[in-house]
C-alpha positions as CSV (number, residue, x, y, z in Angstrom):
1,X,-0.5,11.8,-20.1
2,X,0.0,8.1,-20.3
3,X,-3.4,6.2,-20.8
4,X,-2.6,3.6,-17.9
5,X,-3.0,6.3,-15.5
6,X,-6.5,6.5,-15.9
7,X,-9.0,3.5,-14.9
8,X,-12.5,2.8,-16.0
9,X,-15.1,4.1,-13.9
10,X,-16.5,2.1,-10.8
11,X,-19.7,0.8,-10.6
12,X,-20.8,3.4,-8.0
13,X,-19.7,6.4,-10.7
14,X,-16.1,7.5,-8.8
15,X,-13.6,7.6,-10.9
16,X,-11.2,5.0,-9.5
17,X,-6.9,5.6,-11.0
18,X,-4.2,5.7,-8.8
19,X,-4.0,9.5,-7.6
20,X,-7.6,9.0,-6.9
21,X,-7.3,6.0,-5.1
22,X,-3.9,7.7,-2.9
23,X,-6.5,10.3,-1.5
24,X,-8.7,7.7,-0.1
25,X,-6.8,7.6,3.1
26,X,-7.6,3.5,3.7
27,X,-5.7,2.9,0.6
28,X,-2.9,5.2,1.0
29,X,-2.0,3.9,4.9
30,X,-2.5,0.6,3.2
31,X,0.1,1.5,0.8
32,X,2.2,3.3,3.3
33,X,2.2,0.7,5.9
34,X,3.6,-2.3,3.3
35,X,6.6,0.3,1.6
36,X,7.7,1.2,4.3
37,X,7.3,-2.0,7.1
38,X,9.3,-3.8,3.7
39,X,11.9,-1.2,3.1
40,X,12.9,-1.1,6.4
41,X,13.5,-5.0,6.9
42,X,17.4,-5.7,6.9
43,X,18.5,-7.2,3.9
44,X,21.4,-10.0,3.6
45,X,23.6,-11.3,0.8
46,X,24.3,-15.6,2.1
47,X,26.1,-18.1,1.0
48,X,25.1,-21.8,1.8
49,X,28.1,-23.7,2.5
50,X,28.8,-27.5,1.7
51,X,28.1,-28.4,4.8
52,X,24.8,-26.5,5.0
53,X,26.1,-23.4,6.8
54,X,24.8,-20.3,6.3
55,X,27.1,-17.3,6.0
56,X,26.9,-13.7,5.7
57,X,28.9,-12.0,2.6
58,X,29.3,-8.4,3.8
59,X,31.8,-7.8,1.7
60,X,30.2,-9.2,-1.7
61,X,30.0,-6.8,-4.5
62,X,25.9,-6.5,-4.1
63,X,26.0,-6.1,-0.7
64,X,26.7,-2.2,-1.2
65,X,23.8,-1.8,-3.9
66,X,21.4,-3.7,-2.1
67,X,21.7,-3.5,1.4
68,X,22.8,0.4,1.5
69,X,22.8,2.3,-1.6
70,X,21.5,0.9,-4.8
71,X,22.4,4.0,-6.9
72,X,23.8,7.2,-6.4
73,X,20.2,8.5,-5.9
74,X,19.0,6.5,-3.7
75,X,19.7,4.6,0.2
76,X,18.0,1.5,0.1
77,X,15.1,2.4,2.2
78,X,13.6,4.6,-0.7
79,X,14.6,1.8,-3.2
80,X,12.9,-0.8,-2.0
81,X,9.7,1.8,-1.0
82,X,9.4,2.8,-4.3
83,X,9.2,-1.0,-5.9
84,X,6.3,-1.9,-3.4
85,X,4.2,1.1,-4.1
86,X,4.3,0.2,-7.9
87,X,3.2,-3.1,-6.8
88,X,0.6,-2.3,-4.7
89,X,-1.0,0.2,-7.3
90,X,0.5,-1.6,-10.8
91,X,1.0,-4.9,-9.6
92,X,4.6,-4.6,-11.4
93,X,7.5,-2.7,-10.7
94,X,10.4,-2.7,-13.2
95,X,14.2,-2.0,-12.0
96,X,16.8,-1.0,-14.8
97,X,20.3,-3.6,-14.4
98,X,23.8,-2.0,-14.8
99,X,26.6,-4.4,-15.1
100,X,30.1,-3.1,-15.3
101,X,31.8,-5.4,-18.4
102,X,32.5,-8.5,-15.7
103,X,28.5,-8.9,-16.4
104,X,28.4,-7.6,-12.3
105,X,25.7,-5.3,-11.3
106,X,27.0,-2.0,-10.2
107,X,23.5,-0.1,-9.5
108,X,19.9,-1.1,-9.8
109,X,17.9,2.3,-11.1
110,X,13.9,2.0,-10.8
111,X,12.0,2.6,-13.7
112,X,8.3,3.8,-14.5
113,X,5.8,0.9,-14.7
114,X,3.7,3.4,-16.5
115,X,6.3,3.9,-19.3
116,X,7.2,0.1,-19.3
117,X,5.9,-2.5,-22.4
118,X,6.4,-5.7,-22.2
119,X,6.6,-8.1,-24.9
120,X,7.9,-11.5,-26.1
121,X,10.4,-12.9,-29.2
122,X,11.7,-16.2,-29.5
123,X,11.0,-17.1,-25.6
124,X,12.5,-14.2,-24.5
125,X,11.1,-11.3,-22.6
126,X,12.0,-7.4,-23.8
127,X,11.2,-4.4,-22.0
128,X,10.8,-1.5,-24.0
129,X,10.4,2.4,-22.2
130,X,7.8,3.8,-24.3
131,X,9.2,7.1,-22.7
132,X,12.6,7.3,-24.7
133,X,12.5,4.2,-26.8
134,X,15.2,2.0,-24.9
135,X,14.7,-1.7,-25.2
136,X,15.9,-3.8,-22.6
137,X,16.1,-7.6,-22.3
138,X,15.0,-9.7,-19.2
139,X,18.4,-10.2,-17.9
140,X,18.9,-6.2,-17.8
141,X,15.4,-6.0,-15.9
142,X,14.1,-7.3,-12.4
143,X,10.3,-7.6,-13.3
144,X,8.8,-7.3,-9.9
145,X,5.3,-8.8,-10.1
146,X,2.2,-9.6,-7.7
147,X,-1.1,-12.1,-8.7
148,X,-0.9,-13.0,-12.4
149,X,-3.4,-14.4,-14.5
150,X,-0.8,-15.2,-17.2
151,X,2.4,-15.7,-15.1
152,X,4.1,-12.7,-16.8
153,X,2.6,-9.8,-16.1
154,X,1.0,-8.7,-12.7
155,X,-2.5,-7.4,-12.2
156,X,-3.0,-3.7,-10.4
157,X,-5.0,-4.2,-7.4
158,X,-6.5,-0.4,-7.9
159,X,-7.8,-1.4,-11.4
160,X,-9.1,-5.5,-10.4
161,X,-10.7,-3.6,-7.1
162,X,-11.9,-0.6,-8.5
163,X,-15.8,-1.3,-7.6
164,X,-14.8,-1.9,-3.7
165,X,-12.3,1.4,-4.2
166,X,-15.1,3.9,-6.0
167,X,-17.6,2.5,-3.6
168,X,-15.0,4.1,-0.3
169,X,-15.0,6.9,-2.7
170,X,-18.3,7.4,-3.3
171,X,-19.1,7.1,0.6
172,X,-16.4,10.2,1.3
173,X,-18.0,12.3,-1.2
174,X,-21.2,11.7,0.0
175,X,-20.3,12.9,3.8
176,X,-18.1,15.9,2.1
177,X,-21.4,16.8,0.8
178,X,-23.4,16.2,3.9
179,X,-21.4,18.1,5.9
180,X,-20.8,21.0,3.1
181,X,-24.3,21.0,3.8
182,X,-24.6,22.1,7.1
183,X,-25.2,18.3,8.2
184,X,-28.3,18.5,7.4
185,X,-31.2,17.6,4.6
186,X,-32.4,20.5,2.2
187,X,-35.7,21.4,3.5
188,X,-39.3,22.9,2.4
189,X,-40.3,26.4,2.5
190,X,-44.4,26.8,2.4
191,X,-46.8,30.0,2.2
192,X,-50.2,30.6,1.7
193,X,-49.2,33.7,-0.4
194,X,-48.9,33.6,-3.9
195,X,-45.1,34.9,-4.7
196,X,-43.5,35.6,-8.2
197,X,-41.1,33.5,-10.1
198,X,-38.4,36.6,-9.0
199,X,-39.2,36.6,-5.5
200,X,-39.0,33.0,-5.2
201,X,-35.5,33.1,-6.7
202,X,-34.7,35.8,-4.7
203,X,-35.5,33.8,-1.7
204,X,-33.6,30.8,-2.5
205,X,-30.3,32.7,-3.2
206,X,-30.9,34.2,0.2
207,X,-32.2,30.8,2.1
208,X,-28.5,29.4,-0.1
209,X,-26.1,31.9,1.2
210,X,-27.1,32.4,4.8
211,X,-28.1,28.5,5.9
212,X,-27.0,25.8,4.0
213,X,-23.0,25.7,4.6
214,X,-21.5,24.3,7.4
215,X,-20.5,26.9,9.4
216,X,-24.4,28.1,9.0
217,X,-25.5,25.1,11.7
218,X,-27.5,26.2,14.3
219,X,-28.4,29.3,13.2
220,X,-31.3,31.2,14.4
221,X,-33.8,30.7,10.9
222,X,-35.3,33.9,10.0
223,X,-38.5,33.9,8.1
224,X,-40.8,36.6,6.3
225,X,-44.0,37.2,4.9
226,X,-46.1,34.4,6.0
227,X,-43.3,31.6,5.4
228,X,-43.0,28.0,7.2
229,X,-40.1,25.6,6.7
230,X,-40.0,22.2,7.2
231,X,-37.1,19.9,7.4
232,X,-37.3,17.1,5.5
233,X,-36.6,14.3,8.0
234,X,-32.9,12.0,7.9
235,X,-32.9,9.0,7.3
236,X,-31.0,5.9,9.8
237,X,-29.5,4.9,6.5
238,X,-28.2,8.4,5.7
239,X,-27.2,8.9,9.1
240,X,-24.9,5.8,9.2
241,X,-22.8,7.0,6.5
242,X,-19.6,7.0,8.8
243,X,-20.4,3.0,9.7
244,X,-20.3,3.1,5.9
245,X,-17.2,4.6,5.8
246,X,-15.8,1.5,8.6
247,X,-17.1,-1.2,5.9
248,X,-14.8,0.7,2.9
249,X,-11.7,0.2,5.6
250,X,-12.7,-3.6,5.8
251,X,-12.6,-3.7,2.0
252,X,-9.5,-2.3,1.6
253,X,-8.1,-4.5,4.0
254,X,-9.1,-7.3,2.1
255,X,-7.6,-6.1,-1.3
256,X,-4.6,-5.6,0.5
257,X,-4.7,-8.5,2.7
258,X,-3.8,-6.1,5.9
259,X,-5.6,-6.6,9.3
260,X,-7.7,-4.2,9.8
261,X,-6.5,-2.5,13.1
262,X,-3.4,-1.9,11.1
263,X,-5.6,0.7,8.8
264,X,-6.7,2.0,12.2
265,X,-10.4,0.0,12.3
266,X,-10.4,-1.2,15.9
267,X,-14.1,-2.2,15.7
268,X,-13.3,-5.8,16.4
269,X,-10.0,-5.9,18.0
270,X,-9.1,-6.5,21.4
271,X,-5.3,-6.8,23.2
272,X,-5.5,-10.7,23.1
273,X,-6.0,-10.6,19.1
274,X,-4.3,-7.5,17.8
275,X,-0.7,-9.5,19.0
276,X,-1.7,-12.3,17.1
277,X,-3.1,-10.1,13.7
278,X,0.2,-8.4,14.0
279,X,2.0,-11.9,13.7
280,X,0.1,-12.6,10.8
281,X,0.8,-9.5,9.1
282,X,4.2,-10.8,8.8
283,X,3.6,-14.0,7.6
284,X,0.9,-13.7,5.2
285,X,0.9,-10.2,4.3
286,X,4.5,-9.3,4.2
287,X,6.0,-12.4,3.7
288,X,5.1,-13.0,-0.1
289,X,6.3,-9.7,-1.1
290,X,9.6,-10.9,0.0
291,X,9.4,-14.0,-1.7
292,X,8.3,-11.8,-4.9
293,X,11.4,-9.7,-4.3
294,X,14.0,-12.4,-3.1
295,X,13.6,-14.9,-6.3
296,X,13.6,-12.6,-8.9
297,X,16.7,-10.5,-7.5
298,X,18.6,-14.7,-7.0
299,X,17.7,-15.4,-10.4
300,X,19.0,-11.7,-11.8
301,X,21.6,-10.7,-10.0
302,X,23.8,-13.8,-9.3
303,X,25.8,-15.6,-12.1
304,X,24.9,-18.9,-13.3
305,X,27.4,-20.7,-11.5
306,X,26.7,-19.1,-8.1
307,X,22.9,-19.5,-8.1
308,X,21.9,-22.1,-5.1
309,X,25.0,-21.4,-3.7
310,X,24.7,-17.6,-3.4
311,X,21.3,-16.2,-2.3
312,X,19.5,-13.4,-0.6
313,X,17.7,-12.7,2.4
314,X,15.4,-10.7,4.3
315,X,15.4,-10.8,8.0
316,X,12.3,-10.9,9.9
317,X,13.2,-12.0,12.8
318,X,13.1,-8.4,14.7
319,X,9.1,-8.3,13.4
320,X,8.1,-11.6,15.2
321,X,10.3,-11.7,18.2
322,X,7.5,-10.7,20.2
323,X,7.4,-9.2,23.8
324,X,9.8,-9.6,26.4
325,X,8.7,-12.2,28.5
326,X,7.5,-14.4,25.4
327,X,11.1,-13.8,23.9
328,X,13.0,-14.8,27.1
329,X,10.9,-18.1,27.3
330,X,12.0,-18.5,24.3
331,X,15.7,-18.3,24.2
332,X,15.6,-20.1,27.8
333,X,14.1,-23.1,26.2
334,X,16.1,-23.0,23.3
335,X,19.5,-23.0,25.4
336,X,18.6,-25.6,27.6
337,X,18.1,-28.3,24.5
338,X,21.2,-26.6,23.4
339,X,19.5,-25.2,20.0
340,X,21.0,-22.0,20.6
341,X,24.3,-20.4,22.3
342,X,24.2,-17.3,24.5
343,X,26.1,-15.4,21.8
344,X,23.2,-16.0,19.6
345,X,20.5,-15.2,21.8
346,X,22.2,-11.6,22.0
347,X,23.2,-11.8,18.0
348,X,19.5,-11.8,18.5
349,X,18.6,-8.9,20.5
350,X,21.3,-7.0,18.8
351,X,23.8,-7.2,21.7
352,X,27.8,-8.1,21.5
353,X,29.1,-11.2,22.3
354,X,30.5,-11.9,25.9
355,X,33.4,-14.4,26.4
């Protein structure tokens, strides 16, 4: 098993690595939400004309690997899915070049981050697959990368966050147990009797087996010879573990810079703001991954000679286009200043042109 799989321990004693951190459910709709919200974006190969025109190449050669199937394995969807989950739990995601002997790529092939070495000779970067020995150079790999502290390698967020991850962790073991428990505190068993070192084991494998599960709650309690038991009383902190559980969304949230109501913490959401959270998602949240994935794959994929001319594109227009009634205020008042034609206002909503 490779050694990168495995994290150092949190502060609050989970054990924080990235199957781990997948069961906390915050972090896996986290991770979830941004593969596939970004796989499912439509994807465009432009060309920026002389006159600063921008036009749609549907019959370029990377048009079929990137915009439909970028190996024989693979539709795009579970492509591009599969590059943001190792950047949200590596921070890098690796993608394997062919070029038929033109020098054109022919198919992109994802590649384990975990069996990935990067290193550098004479201001070049190699990749080497610790996994079968292959040595690639930069211009047979798209390095994906998130937040670097040295510009060529990315940081995982599950390894930089793993205090604010094993403290959610910590919280969900601690209500497992509670309610493994029977929701309730261990208690105290008093006699006046004097009872032997057997019986009182006896009476504890007994007092074990029939009360302290969960499916034991709200049993009738049973007691012999002389015995009293007390409950030791919960405390408000102990009892508020689930409003702990609400703060560990938050925190994830934050790692992942998602608005909360989008993990499904509605605490302090309302109609008027959720709108406005959602348009943010899209700006700030899903917007630099595309940047992340649109430079490299222009500065990778395109020849010298048509870089700045050729480019790619994500469209994000369906995610911001809003409701109805905002949308048709907007297209009105775009027409009238003559911004837009009414072929483009239904290029927008997906609708053929009329004469």
């Amino acid at each position: 098993i490779d050694s990168k799989w495995f994290y150092a321990n949190s502060s609050s004693g989970a054990v924080v690595n990235k199957t781990t951190a997948l069961g906390f459910t915050p972090v896996f709709n986290a991770v979830r939400l941004l593969s596939e919200s970004i796989s499912q974006i439509p994807l465009q190969v432009c060309e920026k004309e002389s006159d600063g025109d921008i036009q749609i190449l549907n019959d370029h050669p990377l048009s079929r690997i990137l915009t439909q199937n970028p190996n024989s394995q693979q539709t795009k969807v579970s492509f591009f899915s599969k590059i943001i989950v190792d950047l949200c739990l590596d921070g890098n995601s690796y993608v394997f070049i062919e070029r038929n002997g033109a020098g054109v790529p022919v198919d992109l092939y994802c590649m384990n981050p975990d069996h990935i070495e990067m290193s550098m000779n004479e201001n070049d970067f190699f990749y080497k697959n610790t996994h079968d020995g292959k040595v690639y150079s930069s211009n047979e790999v798209l390095h994906f990368k998130t937040l670097s502290t040295n510009g060529y390698l990315g940081v995982s967020p599950i390894q930089e966050c793993k205090n604010a991850i094993g403290w959610g962790l910590a919280v969900e073991t601690y209500g497992n147990t509670f309610f493994r428990n029977g929701a309730k505190l261990s208690g105290v068993l008093s006699t006046d009797r004097q009872m032997s070192e057997l019986s009182i084991e006896r009476l504890k494998t007994s007092f074990q087996e029939q009360y302290a599960n969960l499916n034991d709650a709200n049993k009738t309690l049973i007691l012999e010879e002389g015995l009293k038991f007390q409950q030791v009383s919960i405390s408000n902190e102990q009892a508020q573990f689930l409003a702990s559980r609400d703060m560990a969304i938050q925190e994830i949230a934050r790692v992942y810079n998602i608005p909360p109501h989008m993990l499904k913490d509605l605490s302090k959401s309302s109609f008027n703001n959720i709108e406005q959270q959602s348009a943010e998602f899209v700006r700030y949240t899903i917007q630099p991954y595309l940047s992340i994935l649109e430079s490299e794959m222009n500065m990778k994929l395109f020849k010298q000679n048509e870089q700045g001319k050729l480019f790619t594109h994500f469209d994000v227009n369906g995610l911001l286009r809003g409701s109805p009634n905002d949308r048709a205020n907007f297209y009105e008042k775009m027409i009238s200043i003559g911004a837009m034609t009414v072929n483009e206002v239904r290029q927008r909503e997906n609708m053929n042109k009329v004469d």
